[in-house]
C-alpha positions in Angstrom: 115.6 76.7 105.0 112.1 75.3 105.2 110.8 73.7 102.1 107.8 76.3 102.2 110.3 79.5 101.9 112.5 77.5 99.3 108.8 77.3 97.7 108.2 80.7 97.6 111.9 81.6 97.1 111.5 79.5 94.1 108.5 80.7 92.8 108.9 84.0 93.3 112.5 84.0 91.5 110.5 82.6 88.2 108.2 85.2 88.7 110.6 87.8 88.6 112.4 86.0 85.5 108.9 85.4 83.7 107.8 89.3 83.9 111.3 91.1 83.8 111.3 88.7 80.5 108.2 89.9 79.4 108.1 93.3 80.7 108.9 95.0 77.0 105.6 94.2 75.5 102.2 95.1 77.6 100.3 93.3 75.7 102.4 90.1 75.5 102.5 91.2 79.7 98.6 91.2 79.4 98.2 88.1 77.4 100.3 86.4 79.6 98.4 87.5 82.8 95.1 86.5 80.9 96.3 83.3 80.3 97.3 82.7 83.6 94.1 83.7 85.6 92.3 81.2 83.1 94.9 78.7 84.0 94.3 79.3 87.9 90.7 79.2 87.5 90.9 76.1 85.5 92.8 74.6 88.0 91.1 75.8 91.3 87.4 75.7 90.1 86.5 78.6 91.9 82.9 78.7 93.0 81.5 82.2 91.2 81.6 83.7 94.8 85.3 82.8 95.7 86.3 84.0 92.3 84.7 87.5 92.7 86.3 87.9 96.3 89.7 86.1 95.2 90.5 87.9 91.7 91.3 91.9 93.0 93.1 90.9 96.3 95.2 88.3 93.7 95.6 91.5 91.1 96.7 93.7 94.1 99.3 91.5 95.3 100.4 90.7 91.9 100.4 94.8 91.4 102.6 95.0 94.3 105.0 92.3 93.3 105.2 93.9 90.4 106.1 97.7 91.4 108.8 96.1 93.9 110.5 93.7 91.0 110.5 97.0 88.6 112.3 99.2 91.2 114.7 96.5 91.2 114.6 95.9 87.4 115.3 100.2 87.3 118.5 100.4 89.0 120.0 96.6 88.0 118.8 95.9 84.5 120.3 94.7 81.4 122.8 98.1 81.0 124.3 97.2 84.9 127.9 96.0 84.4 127.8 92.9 87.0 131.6 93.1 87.2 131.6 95.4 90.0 134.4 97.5 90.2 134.6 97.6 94.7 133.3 95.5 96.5 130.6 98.2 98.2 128.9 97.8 94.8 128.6 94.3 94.9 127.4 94.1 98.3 124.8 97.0 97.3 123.6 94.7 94.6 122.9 91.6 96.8 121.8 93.7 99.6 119.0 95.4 96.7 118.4 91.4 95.5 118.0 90.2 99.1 115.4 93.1 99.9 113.8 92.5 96.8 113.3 88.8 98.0 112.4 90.1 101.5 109.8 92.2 100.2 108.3 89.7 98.2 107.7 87.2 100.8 106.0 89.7 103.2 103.5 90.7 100.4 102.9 86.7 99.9 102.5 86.3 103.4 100.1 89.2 103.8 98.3 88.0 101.0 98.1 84.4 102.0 96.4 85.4 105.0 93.8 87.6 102.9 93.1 84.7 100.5 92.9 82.3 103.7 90.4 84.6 105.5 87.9 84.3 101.2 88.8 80.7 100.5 89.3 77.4 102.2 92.7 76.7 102.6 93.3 73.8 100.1 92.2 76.3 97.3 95.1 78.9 98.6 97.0 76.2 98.4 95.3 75.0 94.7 96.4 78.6 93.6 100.1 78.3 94.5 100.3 74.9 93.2 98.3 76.6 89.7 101.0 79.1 89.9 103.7 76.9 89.9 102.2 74.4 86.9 102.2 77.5 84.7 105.3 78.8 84.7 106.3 75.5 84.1 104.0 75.4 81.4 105.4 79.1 79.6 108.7 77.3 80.2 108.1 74.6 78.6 106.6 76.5 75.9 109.6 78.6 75.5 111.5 75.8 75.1 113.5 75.7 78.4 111.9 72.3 79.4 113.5 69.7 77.7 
Protein backbone atom coordinates (compact mmCIF):
# COMPACT_ATOMS: atom_id res chain seq x y z
CA UNK A 1 0.00 0.00 0.00
CA UNK A 2 1.28 3.51 -0.65
CA UNK A 3 2.29 5.42 2.37
CA UNK A 4 -0.32 8.17 1.34
CA UNK A 5 -3.40 5.59 1.59
CA UNK A 6 -1.75 4.01 4.82
CA UNK A 7 -1.98 7.88 5.74
CA UNK A 8 -5.36 8.28 5.22
CA UNK A 9 -6.21 4.68 6.27
CA UNK A 10 -4.65 5.73 9.46
CA UNK A 11 -6.14 8.86 9.91
CA UNK A 12 -9.31 8.14 9.04
CA UNK A 13 -9.40 4.94 11.51
CA UNK A 14 -8.64 7.59 14.49
CA UNK A 15 -11.23 9.57 13.23
CA UNK A 16 -13.72 7.10 13.41
CA UNK A 17 -12.34 6.00 17.01
CA UNK A 18 -12.15 9.75 18.16
CA UNK A 19 -15.97 10.58 17.19
CA UNK A 20 -17.70 7.11 17.64
CA UNK A 21 -15.78 7.80 21.30
CA UNK A 22 -17.31 11.00 21.61
CA UNK A 23 -20.46 10.65 19.80
CA UNK A 24 -22.67 10.34 23.31
CA UNK A 25 -22.17 13.97 24.22
CA UNK A 26 -22.91 16.82 21.49
CA UNK A 27 -21.42 19.18 23.25
CA UNK A 28 -18.29 17.35 24.24
CA UNK A 29 -18.69 16.49 20.09
CA UNK A 30 -18.83 20.33 19.69
CA UNK A 31 -16.17 21.23 22.01
CA UNK A 32 -14.01 18.93 20.45
CA UNK A 33 -14.74 20.15 16.86
CA UNK A 34 -14.10 23.76 18.22
CA UNK A 35 -10.98 22.94 19.54
CA UNK A 36 -9.91 21.33 16.62
CA UNK A 37 -10.69 24.07 13.90
CA UNK A 38 -8.67 26.48 16.31
CA UNK A 39 -5.94 23.89 16.30
CA UNK A 40 -5.91 23.81 12.33
CA UNK A 41 -6.00 27.38 12.04
CA UNK A 42 -3.27 27.72 14.56
CA UNK A 43 -1.33 25.46 12.64
CA UNK A 44 -2.06 26.58 8.98
CA UNK A 45 -2.25 30.33 9.46
CA UNK A 46 -4.90 30.76 7.12
CA UNK A 47 -4.98 34.07 5.42
CA UNK A 48 -8.70 35.56 6.39
CA UNK A 49 -9.67 34.77 2.68
CA UNK A 50 -8.51 31.02 2.64
CA UNK A 51 -10.19 30.55 5.94
CA UNK A 52 -13.65 31.85 4.76
CA UNK A 53 -13.36 29.61 1.42
CA UNK A 54 -11.72 26.64 3.40
CA UNK A 55 -13.93 26.35 6.64
CA UNK A 56 -17.69 25.10 4.99
CA UNK A 57 -16.09 22.76 2.30
CA UNK A 58 -13.88 21.30 5.53
CA UNK A 59 -17.44 21.19 7.64
CA UNK A 60 -19.15 19.48 4.65
CA UNK A 61 -16.68 16.82 4.23
CA UNK A 62 -16.35 16.37 7.90
CA UNK A 63 -20.51 16.25 7.82
CA UNK A 64 -20.20 13.56 5.27
CA UNK A 65 -17.63 11.57 7.13
CA UNK A 66 -19.67 11.72 9.79
CA UNK A 67 -23.22 10.44 8.35
CA UNK A 68 -21.17 7.46 6.70
CA UNK A 69 -19.12 6.49 10.16
CA UNK A 70 -22.82 6.68 12.04
CA UNK A 71 -24.46 4.35 9.49
CA UNK A 72 -21.73 2.13 10.29
CA UNK A 73 -21.72 2.86 14.06
CA UNK A 74 -26.02 1.99 13.72
CA UNK A 75 -25.79 -1.43 12.62
CA UNK A 76 -22.22 -2.51 14.42
CA UNK A 77 -22.09 -0.74 17.63
CA UNK A 78 -21.36 -1.60 21.16
CA UNK A 79 -24.66 -4.18 21.49
CA UNK A 80 -23.11 -6.30 18.15
CA UNK A 81 -21.87 -9.63 19.36
CA UNK A 82 -18.44 -9.77 17.36
CA UNK A 83 -18.51 -13.58 17.82
CA UNK A 84 -20.26 -14.19 14.74
CA UNK A 85 -22.26 -17.10 14.77
CA UNK A 86 -21.67 -18.14 10.41
CA UNK A 87 -19.31 -17.04 8.75
CA UNK A 88 -21.83 -14.89 6.19
CA UNK A 89 -22.00 -12.52 9.22
CA UNK A 90 -18.53 -12.11 9.59
CA UNK A 91 -17.85 -11.50 6.12
CA UNK A 92 -20.96 -8.95 6.16
CA UNK A 93 -19.13 -7.11 8.88
CA UNK A 94 -15.79 -6.66 7.10
CA UNK A 95 -17.48 -6.21 3.88
CA UNK A 96 -19.66 -3.01 5.93
CA UNK A 97 -15.94 -2.02 7.57
CA UNK A 98 -14.24 -2.15 4.12
CA UNK A 99 -17.02 0.13 2.47
CA UNK A 100 -16.92 2.27 5.29
CA UNK A 101 -13.10 2.81 4.62
CA UNK A 102 -13.89 2.99 0.79
CA UNK A 103 -16.31 5.64 1.28
CA UNK A 104 -14.15 7.57 3.34
CA UNK A 105 -11.36 7.83 1.11
CA UNK A 106 -13.46 8.92 -1.97
CA UNK A 107 -15.01 11.82 0.21
CA UNK A 108 -11.15 12.74 1.16
CA UNK A 109 -10.16 12.60 -2.26
CA UNK A 110 -13.05 14.73 -3.52
CA UNK A 111 -12.41 17.04 -1.00
CA UNK A 112 -8.68 17.30 -1.41
CA UNK A 113 -9.26 18.31 -4.78
CA UNK A 114 -11.82 21.14 -3.52
CA UNK A 115 -9.34 22.39 -0.91
CA UNK A 116 -6.52 22.21 -3.68
CA UNK A 117 -8.61 24.16 -6.27
CA UNK A 118 -9.02 27.42 -2.52
CA UNK A 119 -5.54 26.86 -1.16
CA UNK A 120 -2.02 26.30 -2.20
CA UNK A 121 -1.10 22.94 -1.87
CA UNK A 122 1.32 22.99 1.11
CA UNK A 123 -1.57 24.33 3.27
CA UNK A 124 -3.82 21.15 2.14
CA UNK A 125 -1.13 19.45 3.11
CA UNK A 126 -0.62 21.83 6.58
CA UNK A 127 -4.29 20.72 7.27
CA UNK A 128 -3.71 17.02 7.15
CA UNK A 129 -0.62 17.22 8.96
CA UNK A 130 -2.85 19.65 11.77
CA UNK A 131 -5.25 16.85 11.66
CA UNK A 132 -2.97 14.33 12.47
CA UNK A 133 -0.98 16.47 15.44
CA UNK A 134 -4.38 16.68 17.19
CA UNK A 135 -5.60 13.53 17.52
CA UNK A 136 -2.40 12.92 18.78
CA UNK A 137 -2.80 15.56 20.99
CA UNK A 138 -6.69 14.33 22.48
CA UNK A 139 -4.68 11.07 22.71
CA UNK A 140 -2.34 12.08 24.62
CA UNK A 141 -4.62 13.93 26.66
CA UNK A 142 -6.67 10.96 27.28
CA UNK A 143 -3.96 9.33 28.41
CA UNK A 144 -3.25 6.81 25.56
CA UNK A 145 0.22 8.39 24.82
CA UNK A 146 2.62 7.32 27.20
Amino acid sequence: MKPFYKYIFFASFILFFVCGTYAQSDSKKEKIEALRAAFINKKVNFAPKEAEAFWPLYNEMNDKLDAVRKAFRQKYNSNTNYNFETDKEAEEYLNAELLVKQKEYEINKEYYDKFKKILPVKKVAAVRKAEKDFIAEVIKSAGGGN
